[in-house]
TILUM-409047 format. One record per residue (C-alpha): residue in three letters; z, y, x. Coordinates in steps of 0.001 Angstrom, whole numbers, padded with zeros to 6 digits, always signed. Layout:
N
ALAZYX...
This chain:
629
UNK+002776-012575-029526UNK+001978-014621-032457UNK+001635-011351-035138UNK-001068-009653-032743UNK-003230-012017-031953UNK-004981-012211-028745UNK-007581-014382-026506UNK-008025-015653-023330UNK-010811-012841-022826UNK-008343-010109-023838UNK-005608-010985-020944UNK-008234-011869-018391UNK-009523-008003-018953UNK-005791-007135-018326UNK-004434-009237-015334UNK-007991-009351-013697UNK-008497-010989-010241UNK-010786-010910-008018UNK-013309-013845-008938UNK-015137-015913-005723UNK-018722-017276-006302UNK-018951-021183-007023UNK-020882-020735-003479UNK-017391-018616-001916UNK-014975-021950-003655UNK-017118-024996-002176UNK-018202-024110+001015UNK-016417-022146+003756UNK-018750-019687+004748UNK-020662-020620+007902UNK-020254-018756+011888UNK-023588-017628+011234UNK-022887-015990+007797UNK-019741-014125+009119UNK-021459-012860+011790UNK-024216-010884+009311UNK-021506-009750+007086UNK-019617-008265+009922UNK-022886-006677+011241UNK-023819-005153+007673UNK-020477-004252+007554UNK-020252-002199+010570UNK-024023-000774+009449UNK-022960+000593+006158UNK-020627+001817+007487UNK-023101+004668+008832UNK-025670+004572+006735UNK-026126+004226+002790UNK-028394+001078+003210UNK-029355-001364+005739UNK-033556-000490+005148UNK-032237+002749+007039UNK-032953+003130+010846UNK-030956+003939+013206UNK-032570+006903+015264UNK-029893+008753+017409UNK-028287+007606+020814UNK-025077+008737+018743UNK-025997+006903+015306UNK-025923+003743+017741UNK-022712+004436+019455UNK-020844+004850+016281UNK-022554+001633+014633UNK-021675-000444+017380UNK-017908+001288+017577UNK-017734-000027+014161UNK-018696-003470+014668UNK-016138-003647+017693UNK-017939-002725+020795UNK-017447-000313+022864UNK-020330+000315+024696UNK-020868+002579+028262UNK-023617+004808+029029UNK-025087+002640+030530UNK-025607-000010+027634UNK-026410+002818+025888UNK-029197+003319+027905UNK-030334-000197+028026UNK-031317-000227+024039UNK-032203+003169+023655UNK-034765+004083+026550UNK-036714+007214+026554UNK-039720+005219+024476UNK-037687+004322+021774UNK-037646+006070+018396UNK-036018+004253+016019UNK-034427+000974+015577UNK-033645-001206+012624UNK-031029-003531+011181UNK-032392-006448+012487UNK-032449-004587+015988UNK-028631-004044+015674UNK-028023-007586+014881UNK-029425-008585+018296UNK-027503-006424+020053UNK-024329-007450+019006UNK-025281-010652+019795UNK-025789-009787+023312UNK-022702-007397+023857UNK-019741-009255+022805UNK-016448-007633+022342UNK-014219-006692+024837UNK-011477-009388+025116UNK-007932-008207+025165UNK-007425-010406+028832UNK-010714-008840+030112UNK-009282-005704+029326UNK-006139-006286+031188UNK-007657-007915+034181UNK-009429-004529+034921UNK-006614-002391+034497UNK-004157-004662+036453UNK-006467-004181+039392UNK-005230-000343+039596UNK-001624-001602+038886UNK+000198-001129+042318UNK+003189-001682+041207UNK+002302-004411+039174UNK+004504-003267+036633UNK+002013-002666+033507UNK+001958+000830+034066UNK-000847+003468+036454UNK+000077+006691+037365UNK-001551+009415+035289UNK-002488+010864+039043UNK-004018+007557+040247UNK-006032+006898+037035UNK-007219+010480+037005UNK-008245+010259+040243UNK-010419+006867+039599UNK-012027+008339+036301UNK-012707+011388+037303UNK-014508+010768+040928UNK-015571+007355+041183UNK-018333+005034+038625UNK-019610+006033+035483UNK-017426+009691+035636UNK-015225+010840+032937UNK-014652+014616+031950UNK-010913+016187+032823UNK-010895+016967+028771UNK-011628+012764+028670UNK-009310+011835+030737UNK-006529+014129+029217UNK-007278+012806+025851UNK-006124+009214+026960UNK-003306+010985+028833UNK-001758+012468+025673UNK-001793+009544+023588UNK+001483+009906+022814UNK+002520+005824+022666UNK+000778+004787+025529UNK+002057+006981+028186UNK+005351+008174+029048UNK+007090+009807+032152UNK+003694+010020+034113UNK+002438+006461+033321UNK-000369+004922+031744UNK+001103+001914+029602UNK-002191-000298+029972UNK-000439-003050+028180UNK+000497-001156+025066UNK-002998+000289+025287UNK-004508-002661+025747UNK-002666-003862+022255UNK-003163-000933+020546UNK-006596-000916+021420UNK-007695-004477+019861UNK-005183-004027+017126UNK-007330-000954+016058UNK-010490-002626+016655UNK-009413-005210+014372UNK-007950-002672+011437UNK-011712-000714+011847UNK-013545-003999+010935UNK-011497-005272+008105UNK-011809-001537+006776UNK-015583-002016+006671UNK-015541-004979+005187UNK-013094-004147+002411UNK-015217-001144+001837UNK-018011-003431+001805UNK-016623-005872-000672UNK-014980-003378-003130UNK-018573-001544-003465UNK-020886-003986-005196UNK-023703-001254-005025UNK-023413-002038-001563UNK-023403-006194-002137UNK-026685-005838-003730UNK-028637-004458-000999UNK-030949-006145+001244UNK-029794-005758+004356UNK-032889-005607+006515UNK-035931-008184+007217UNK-033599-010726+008961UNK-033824-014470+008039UNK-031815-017412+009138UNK-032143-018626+012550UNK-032820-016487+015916UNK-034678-013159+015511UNK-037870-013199+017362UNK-037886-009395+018208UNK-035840-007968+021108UNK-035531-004322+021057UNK-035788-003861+024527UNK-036179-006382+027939UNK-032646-006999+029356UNK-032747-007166+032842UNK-030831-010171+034646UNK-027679-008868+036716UNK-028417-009644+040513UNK-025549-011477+041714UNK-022618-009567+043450UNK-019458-010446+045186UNK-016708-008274+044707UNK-013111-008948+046089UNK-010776-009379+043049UNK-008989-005757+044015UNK-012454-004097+044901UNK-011695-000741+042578UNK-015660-000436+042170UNK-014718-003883+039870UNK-013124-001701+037528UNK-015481+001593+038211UNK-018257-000636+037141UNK-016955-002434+034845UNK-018969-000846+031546UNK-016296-002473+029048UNK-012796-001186+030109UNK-014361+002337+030926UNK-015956+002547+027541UNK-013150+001059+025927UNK-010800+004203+027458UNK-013504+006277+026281UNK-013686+005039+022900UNK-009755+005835+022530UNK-010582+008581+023185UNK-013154+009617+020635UNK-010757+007237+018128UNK-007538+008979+018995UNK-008701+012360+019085UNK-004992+013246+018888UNK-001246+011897+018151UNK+001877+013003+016780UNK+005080+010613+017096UNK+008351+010676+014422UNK+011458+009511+015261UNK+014339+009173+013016UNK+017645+007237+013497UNK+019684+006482+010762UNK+023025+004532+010735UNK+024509+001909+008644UNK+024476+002542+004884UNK+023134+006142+005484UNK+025471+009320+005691UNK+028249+008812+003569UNK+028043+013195+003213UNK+025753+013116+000831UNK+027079+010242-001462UNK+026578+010895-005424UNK+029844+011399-007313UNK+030219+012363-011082UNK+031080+015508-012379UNK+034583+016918-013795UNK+035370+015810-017090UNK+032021+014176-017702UNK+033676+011997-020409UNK+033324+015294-022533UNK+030175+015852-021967UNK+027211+014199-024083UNK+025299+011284-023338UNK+021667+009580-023916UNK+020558+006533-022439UNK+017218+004789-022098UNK+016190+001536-020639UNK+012795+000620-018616UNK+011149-001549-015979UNK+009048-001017-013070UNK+006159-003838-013072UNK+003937-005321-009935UNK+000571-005608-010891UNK-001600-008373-009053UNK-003467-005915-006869UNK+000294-004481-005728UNK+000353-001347-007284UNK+003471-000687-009351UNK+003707+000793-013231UNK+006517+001780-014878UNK+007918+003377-018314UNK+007614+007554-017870UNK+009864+009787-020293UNK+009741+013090-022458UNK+013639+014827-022070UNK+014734+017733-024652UNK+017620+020163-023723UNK+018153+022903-026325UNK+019959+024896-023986UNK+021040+026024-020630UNK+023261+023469-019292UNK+024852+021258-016484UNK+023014+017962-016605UNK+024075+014481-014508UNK+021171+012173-014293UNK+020785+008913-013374UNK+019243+005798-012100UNK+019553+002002-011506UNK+018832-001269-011838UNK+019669-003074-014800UNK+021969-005468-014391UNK+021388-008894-016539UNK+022818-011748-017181UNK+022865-013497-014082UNK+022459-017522-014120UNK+024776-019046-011270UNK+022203-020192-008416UNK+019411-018184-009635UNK+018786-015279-007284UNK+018684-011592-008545UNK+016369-009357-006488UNK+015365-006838-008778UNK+019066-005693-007898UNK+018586-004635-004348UNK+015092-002715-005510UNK+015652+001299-004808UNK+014980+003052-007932UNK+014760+007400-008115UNK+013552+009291-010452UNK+011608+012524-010337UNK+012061+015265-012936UNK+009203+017933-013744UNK+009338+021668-016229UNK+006281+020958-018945UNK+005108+024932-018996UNK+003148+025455-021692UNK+000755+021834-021885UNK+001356+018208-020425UNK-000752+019196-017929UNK+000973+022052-016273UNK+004317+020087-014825UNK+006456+021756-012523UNK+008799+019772-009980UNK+012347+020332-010587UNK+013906+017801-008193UNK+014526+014254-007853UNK+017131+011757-007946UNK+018323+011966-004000UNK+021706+010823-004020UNK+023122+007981-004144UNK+026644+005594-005107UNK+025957+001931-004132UNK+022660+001632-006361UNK+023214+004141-008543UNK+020685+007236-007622UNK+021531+010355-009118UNK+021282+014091-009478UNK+023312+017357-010831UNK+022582+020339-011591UNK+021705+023174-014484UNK+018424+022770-016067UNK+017232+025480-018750UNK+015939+024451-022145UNK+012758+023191-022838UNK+010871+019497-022360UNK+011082+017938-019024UNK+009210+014866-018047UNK+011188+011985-016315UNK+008891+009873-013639UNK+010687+007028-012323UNK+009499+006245-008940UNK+010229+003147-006520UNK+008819+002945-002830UNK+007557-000489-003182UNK+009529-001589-000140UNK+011734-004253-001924UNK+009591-004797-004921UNK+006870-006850-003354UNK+004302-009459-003661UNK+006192-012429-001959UNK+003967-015653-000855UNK+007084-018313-001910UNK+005257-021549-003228UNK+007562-022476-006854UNK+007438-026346-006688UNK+009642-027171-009815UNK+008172-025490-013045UNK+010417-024623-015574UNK+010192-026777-019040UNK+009830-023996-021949UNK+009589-026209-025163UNK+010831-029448-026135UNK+010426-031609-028872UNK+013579-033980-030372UNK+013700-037729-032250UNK+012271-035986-035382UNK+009074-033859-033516UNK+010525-030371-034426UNK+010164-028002-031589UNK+013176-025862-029967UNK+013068-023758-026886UNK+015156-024912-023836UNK+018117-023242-023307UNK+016980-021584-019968UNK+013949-019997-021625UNK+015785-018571-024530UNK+018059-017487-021675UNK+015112-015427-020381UNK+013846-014343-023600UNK+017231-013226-024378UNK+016659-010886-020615UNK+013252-010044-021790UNK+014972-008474-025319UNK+017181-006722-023110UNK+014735-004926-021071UNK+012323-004056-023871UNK+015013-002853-026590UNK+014984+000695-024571UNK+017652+002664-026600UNK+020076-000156-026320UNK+020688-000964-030096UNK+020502-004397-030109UNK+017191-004126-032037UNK+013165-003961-031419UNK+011782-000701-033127UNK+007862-000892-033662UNK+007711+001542-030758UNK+009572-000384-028262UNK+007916-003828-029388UNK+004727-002122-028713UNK+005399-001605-025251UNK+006161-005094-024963UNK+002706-005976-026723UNK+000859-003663-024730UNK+002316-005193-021443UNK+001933-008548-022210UNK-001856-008418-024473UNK-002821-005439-023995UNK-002992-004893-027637UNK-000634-003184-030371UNK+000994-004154-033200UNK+000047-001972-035848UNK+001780-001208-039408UNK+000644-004436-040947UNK+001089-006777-038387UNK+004899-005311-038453UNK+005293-005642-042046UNK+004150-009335-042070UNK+006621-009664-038869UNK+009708-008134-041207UNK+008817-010370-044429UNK+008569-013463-041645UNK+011089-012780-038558UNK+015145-011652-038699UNK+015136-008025-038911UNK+017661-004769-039566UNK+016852-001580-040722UNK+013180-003052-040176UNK+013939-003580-036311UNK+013174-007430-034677UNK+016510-008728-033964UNK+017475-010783-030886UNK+016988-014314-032871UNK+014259-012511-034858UNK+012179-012613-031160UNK+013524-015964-030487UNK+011941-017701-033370UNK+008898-014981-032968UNK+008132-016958-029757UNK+008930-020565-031590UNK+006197-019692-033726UNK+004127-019103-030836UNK+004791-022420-029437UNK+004156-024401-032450UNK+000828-022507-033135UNK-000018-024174-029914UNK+001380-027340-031379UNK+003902-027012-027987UNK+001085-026112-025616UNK+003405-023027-023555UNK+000255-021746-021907UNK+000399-018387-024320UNK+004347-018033-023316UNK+003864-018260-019599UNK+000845-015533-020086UNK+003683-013373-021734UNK+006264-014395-018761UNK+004116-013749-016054UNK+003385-010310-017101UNK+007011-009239-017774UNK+007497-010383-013716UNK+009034-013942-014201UNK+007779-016731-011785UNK+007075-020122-012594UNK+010916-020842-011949UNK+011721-018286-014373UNK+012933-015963-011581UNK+012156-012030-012305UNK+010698-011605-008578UNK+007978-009030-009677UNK+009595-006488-011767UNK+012348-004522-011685UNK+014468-003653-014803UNK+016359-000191-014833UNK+018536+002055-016893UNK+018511+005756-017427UNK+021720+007683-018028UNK+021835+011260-018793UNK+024696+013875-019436UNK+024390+017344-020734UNK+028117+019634-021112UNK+026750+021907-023648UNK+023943+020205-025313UNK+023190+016674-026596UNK+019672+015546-024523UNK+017315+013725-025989UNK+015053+010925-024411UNK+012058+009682-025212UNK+009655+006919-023609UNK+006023+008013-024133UNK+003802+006263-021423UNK+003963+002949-019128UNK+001574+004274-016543UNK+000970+003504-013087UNK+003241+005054-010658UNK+000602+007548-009331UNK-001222+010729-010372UNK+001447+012615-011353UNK+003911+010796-009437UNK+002129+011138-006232UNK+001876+014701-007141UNK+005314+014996-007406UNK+005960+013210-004056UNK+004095+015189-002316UNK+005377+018237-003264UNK+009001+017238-002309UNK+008398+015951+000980UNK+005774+019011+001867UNK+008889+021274+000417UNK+011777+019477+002327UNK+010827+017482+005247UNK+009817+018078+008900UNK+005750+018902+009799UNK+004077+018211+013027UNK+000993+019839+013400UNK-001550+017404+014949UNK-002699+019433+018078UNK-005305+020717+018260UNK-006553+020438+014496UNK-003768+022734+012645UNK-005762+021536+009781UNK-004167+017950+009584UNK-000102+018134+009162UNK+002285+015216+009097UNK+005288+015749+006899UNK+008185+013304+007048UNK+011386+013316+004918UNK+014428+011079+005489UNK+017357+010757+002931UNK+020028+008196+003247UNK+018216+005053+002328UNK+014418+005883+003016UNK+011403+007727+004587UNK+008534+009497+003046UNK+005561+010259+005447UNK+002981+012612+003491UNK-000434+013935+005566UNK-001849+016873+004595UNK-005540+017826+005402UNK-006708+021337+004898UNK-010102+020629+006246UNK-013047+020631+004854UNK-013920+016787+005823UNK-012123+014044+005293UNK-010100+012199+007776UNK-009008+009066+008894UNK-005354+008480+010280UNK-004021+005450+012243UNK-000590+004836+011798UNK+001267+002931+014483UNK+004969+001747+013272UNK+006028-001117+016159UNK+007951+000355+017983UNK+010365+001162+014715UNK+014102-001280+014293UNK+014802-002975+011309UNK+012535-001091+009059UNK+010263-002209+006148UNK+007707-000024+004738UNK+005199+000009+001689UNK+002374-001473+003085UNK+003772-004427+005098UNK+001688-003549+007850UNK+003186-002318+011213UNK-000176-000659+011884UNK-002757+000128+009484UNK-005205+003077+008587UNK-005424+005595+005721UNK-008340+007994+004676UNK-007226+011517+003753UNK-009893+013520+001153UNK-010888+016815+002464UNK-008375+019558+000913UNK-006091+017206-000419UNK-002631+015306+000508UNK-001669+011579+000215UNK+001947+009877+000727UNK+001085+007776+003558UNK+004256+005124+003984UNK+007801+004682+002605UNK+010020+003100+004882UNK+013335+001414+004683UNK+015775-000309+006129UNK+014641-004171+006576UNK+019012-003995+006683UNK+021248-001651+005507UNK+024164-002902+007219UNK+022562-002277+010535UNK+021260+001011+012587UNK+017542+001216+011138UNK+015049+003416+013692UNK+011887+005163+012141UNK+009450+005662+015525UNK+005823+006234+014223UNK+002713+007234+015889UNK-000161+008983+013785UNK-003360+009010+015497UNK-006124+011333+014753UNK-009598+008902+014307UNK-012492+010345+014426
């Protein structure tokens, strides 16, 4: 705002984007282009630089896995013969231009040619029998392996068509993990990634003999015992999916009224603190919000609560910050800031009110509020009308429009956390940081008091207004500085709050009067995630993933959403693929059906929330988490 000044620089270093190269803006890049970046990609992947050589029969394998092949034995064989002792990135390159991925309709072809029944499905007997005795062999422990992949086979079938799907859909999420890795690391950008120059390579690792012609009939079996691709590609599930372990959860319409949040007896004697916030979608997704020191003095009942702020709501103009869950997680400080203990959380719930009761000793307790990030999205909706700000009249004085000093008067609302119906320096501070980055100190506010509408030296309501006039006419009517503050507060080009999420904290003590104090506006992680974590580990269902008791899946389910955490008590990290298709009416997080997640070695991570896309509707949570290797 106009008392701290700030610069173009300052908010850039705040709402930073990735920036493209003038190179990235005018030209697309070229066939040829993609294709290296893909294959240093897939190579840095396994090694730390592309100058590295690849000199293992299983350093190949896994390099190629990663660029999308899935080679047999047999190709194996073909680059790495018994007189070869190393081979380079430029060596790689050619061989991914020779082996081309599998195709998803190559894939089926082969399988259909075991399908008797022609009904998408093999019996586990018939394809054990072909894999195990026939071609390039498979082991029984193989072959079991694609057997108990739990969401491609059911009743004694072999679902080729969901594993055919599954298959390429996992190919595809293992590139564009590579390359995001690739792009987010600029160490890695500013390698040089082998000898290889434009054009055809000259070198070929090895000769490649020329296939003597065959005939096969189109249901010969040895067409699909041969067939290097589909073979490897059923082996390469298999060292992917090293193991799964399925969820399923059914929940009805509007949850289970049971657990529904009512008030407490005679709470109108009891004493009450309130404090206002906002939960705020940054451009890279990830979600901030207000966080809160609570005081009780003593022992006592306490009702806590949470829920979206409701504001004044402009007939036509949509409101979706109201159907945003809010909750709120409350944690014991022992002793420092840094020793927080989990109390419990807001779990039930009255319409969109969350809420919790209980008796809570005295002492300082740290209030978290949390959202899943379901509902409170990026959304992709082109705004072609832009709303007019400033205007000028006959004379050439400048007034806001009434629609912006609509949404400044929102904006007040939001920001004036204690609810007086004035700005302390504390609470016009968060505003400043949110919206500059920068704070206004003791001067700046003094200058603001002599200049601005104020009350027991708090900004009033028109005292903002004419703060923001001031803005525009240092800009001689130029709005650009105002839609820098609107954007960051969540407010489109419309003036619609679509990325943030406004909310209001109620809290009731019988024997003591609380107190409430907002401290940080922090991302909602670290703590947070700690705090997650800890609940669902403490009261949701685990499935150990077989065969590695190491790696656990927790899942917890309350009325109106689902919390998958994995734990991994290995020493080594591990990657998990998470399958959600097959799940009805359901949103998550992520808005990704499948995607995969990397869990540190001794650590745990909250993997997906999940709602319902619906509340008035049955919602079913069916999830498959897939061991990777």
């Amino acid at each position: 705002m106009a008392i701290s000044p700030r610069s173009d620089a300052t908010f850039s270093s705040q709402k930073s984007t990735r920036s493209e190269s003038p190179r990235t803006k005018k030209f697309p890049l070229t066939e040829e282009e993609i294709f290296y970046m893909n294959c240093r990609a897939a190579y840095l992947t396994v090694f730390k630089s592309s100058l590295e050589n690849i000199i293992s029969k299983d350093q190949l394998y896994l390099a190629l896995q990663h660029a999308g092949r899935n080679p047999s034995q047999k190709t194996i064989n073909k680059y790495w013969t018994p007189q070869t002792a190393k081979l380079n990135f430029d060596d790689f390159c050619i061989i991914l231009r020779k082996e081309k991925p599998t195709s998803k309709a190559e894939l089926l072809k082969s399988f259909k040619q075991l399908d008797v029944n022609d009904d998408g499905c093999i019996l586990h007997t018939d394809l054990y029998k072909f894999l195990t005795k026939r071609g390039e062999k498979m082991t029984r422990e193989e072959v079991n392996a694609i057997i108990n992949l739990a969401d491609v086979n059911d009743d004694g079938k072999f679902d080729y068509i969901k594993f055919c799907k599954l298959y390429m859909t996992t190919n595809e999420q293992c590139l564009k993990t590579t390359l995001e890795k690739l792009e987010v690391d600029s160490k890695l950008m500013c390698h040089q990634f082998g000898n290889h120059i434009k054009g055809s390579p000259e070198r070929d690792p090895s000769p490649v003999p020329k296939p003597s012609p065959k005939i096969t009939r189109k249901t010969d079996p040895e067409t699909f015992l041969n067939k290097g691709d589909t073979r490897s590609s059923l082996l390469s599930a298999t060292r992917k999916f090293k193991t799964s372990v399925s969820f399923t959860v059914t929940m009805g319409p509007n949850g289970n009224r049971n657990s529904k949040l009512t008030e407490p007896n005679l709470i109108k004697d009891w004493q009450h603190m309130q404090s206002k916030g906002c939960f705020f979608l940054e451009e890279d997704g990830e979600i901030i919000s207000h966080q809160y020191r609570m005081q009780i003095a003593q022992r006592s009942m306490v009702y806590l609560t949470i829920k979206p702020l409701n504001l004044s709501q402009v007939e036509g103009k949509p409101s979706p910050w109201l159907s945003v869950d809010t909750a709120m997680y409350i944690l014991k400080e022992n002793e420092s800031q840094a020793n927080l203990q989990l109390v419990c959380f807001t779990e039930l719930r009255n319409r969109e009110v969350f809420g919790w009761t209980g008796e809570l000793g005295p002492g300082i307790y740290w209030l978290i509020p949390s959202t899943t990030g379901c509902r409170l999205r990026k959304k992709i909706k082109p705004v072609t009308d832009e709303a007019q700000l400033v205007y000028r009249d006959e004379t050439g004085e400048l007034f806001l429009t009434k629609e912006f000093k609509s949404t400044l008067s929102d904006i007040f609302e939001v920001i004036d956390l204690d609810g007086n119906g004035l700005l302390s320096l504390e609470e016009y501070n968060f505003f400043e940081l949110r919206t500059s980055g920068e704070k206004c100190d003791e001067d700046a506010w003094a200058v603001c008091r002599e200049n601005f509408d104020t009350k027991r030296n708090e900004l009033t309501r028109q005292g903002f207004m004419d703060l923001n006039l001031m803005e525009a006419n240092d800009r001689e009517g130029d709005p650009c500085d105002l839609w820098v503050t609107l954007h960051s507060m969540g407010y489109n080009k419309a003036l619609e709050l679509t990325e943030a999420c406004p909310f209001v904290i109620d809290i009731y003590a019988e024997k003591c009067k609380p107190k409430i104090k907002a401290v940080h506006m922090e991302a909602c992680s670290g703590q947070l995630e700690k705090a997650i974590c800890k609940s669902v580990l403490s009261n949701g269902d685990a499935k150990v993933m077989d065969g590695y008791e190491n790696i656990i899946v927790h899942t917890y389910s309350c009325d109106t959403w689902i919390t998958s955490v994995i734990e991994n008590k290995s020493d080594e990290k591990v990657i998990i693929h998470i399958n959600n298709e097959l799940s009805k009416n359901c949103i998550n997080n992520r808005g990704l059906n499948i995607f995969a997640v990397e869990v540190g070695p001794k650590s745990t991570m909250v993997c997906q929330h999940v709602m319902p896309l619906n509340e008035r509707q049955e919602w079913i949570y069916y999830c498959i988490y897939s061991l990777i290797s």
